[in-house]
C-alpha positions as CSV (number, residue, x, y, z in Angstrom):
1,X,-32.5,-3.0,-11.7
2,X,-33.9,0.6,-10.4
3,X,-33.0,3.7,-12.2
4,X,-31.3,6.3,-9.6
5,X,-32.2,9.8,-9.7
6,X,-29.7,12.1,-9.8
7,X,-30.5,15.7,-9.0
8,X,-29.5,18.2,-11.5
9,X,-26.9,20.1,-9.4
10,X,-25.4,16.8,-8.8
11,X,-24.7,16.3,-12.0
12,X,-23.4,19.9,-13.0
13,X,-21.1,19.0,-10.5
14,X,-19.9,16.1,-11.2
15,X,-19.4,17.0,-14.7
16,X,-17.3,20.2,-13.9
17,X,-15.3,17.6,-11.5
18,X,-14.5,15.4,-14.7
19,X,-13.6,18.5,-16.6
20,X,-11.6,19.5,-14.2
21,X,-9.4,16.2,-14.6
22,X,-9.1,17.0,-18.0
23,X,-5.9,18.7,-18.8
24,X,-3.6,19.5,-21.3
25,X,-1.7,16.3,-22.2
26,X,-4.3,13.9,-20.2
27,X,-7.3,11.6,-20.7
28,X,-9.3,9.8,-19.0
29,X,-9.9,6.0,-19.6
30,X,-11.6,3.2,-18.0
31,X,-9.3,1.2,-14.9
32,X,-9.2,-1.7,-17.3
33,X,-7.2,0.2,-19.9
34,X,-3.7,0.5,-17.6
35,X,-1.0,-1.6,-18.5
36,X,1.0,-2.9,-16.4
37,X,3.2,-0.3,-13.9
38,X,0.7,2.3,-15.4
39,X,-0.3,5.3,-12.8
40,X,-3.5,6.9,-12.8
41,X,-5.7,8.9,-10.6
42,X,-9.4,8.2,-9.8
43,X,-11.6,10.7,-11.2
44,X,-15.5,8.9,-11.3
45,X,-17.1,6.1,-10.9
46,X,-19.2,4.8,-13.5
47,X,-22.9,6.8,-12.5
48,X,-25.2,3.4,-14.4
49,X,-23.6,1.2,-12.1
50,X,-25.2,-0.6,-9.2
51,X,-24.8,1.7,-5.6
52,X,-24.2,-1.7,-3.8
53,X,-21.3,-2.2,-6.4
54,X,-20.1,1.4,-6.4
55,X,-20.0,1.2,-2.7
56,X,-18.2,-1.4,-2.3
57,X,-15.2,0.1,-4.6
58,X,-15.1,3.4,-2.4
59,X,-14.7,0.9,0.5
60,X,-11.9,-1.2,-1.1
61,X,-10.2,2.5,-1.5
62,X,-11.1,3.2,-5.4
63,X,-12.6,6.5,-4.4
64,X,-12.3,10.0,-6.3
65,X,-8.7,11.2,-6.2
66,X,-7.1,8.3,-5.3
67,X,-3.9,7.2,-7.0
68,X,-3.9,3.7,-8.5
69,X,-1.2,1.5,-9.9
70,X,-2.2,-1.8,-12.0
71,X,0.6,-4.3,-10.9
72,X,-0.2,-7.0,-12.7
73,X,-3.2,-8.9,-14.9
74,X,-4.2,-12.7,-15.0
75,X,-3.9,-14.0,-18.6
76,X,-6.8,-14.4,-20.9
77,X,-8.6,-11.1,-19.1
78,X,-7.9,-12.7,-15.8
79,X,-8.2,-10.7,-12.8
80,X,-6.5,-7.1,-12.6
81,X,-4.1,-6.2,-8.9
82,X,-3.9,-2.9,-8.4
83,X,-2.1,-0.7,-5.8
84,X,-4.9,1.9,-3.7
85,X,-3.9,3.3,-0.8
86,X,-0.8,1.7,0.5
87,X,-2.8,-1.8,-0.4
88,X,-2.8,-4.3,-3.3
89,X,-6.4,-5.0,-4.2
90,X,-7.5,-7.6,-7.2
91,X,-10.8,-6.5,-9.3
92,X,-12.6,-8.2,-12.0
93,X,-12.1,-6.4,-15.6
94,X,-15.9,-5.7,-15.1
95,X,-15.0,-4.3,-12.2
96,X,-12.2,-2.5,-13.3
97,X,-14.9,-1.1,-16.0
98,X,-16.6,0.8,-13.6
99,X,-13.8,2.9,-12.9
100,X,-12.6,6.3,-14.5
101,X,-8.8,7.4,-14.0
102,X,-7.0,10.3,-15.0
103,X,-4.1,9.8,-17.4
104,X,-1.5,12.1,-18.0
105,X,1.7,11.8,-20.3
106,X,3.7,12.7,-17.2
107,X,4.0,10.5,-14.4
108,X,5.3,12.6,-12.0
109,X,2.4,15.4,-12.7
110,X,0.1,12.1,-11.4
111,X,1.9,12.2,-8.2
112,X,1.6,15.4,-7.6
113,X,-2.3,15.7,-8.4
114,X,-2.9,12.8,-5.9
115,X,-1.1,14.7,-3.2
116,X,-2.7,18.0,-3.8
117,X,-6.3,16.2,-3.7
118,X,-5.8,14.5,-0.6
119,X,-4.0,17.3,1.4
């Protein structure tokens, strides 16, 4: 597997995007992490991942500021559905691994995040 090389400006931005998700009362966590009926918002994708991989997710709809709900998980780390735009999509927990979301304690502040991101 090739290395990708990531120009330094790139990365100053997209670490001053992460901080930005970073709020009082939030954290971010790994996809996989949500429990069932949890709500998070898409902050990264993981940057050591494969492109084909990480391309594929943006296409499925698990891009940067995206709401996400996990509905439900197969037993014994079974597959994980999730709700992304308006559309129930199933991911592997590996899968799942690859993706950062925003946390907060208050649901509703979720919500409002997503909307202001996409507007």
């Amino acid at each position: 597997m090739s290395a990708r090389v990531v120009p330094d400006e790139f990365t100053a931005e997209t670490t001053q995007a992460v901080a930005s998700f970073e709020t009082v009362g939030s954290k971010i966590v790994p996809l996989s992490n949500l429990h069932a009926g949890d709500v998070g918002v898409i902050c990264r994708l993981d940057e050591e991942a494969d492109e084909s991989i990480t391309h594929r997710l943006q296409l499925l709809g698990f891009d940067c500021g995206r709401e996400v709900c996990l509905i439900r998980q197969a037993p014994l780390s079974g597959p994980m559905v999730f709700r992304v735009c308006d559309a129930q999509m199933c991911l592997r927990e590996a899968q799942a691994d690859m993706i950062y979301v925003r946390i907060p304690d208050d649901a509703a502040q979720v919500v409002a995040d997503a909307e202001a991101i996409v507007a």
